[in-house]
N, C-alpha and C positions, 0 to 999 in steps of 0.2 A: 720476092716480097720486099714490099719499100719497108726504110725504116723509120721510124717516129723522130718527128722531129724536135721531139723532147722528152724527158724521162716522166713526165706529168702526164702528156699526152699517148706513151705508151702503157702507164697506171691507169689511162682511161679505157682504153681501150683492151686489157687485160680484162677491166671489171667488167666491161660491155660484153665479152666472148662467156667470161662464167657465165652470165645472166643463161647468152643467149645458147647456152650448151646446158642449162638446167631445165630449161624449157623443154617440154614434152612436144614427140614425135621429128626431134632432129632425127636425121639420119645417120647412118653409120659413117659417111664418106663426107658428109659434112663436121662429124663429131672429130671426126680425122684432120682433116682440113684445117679445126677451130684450135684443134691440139696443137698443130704444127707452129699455126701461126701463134700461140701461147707461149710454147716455148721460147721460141726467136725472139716476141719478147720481154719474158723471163732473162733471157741471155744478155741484152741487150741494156733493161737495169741495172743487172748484176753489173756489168761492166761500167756504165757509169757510175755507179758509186763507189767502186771501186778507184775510178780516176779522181773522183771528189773528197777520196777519203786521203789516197796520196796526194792531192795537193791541201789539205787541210794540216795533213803534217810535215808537209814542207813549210807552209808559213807556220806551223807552230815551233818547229824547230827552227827557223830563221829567228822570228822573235826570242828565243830563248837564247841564242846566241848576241844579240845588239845589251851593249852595256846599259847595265840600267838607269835611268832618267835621274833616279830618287837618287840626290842630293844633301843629305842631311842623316 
């Protein structure tokens, strides 16, 4: 399975699979198939935001370390 070449475009394509897995007379080995590929990326989210949430506090915690500007 390729991966999404962004966490946008794996949100697209996450919504496109519910659709197309709510729709009547999929089959079982496709329902399977739609599942797999859901999860991978479910997984694949998770983890970016996961990488975006530690680097949001790394720069927050950097900036809370730089002495403050405010002069007066």
């Amino acid at each position: 399975m390729s991966q999404p070449a962004s966490f946008e475009q794996a949100l697209t394509e996450l919504e496109a699979l519910v659709d197309k897995m709510d729709a009547p007379g999929v089959g079982l080995d496709q329902l399977l198939a739609d599942y797999k590929r859901g999860a991978a990326l479910v997984k694949y989210c998770k983890g970016r935001l996961s990488v975006i949430r530690d680097e949001v506090a790394k720069i927050d915690a950097e900036l809370g370390d730089e002495p403050s500007s405010d002069r007066g």
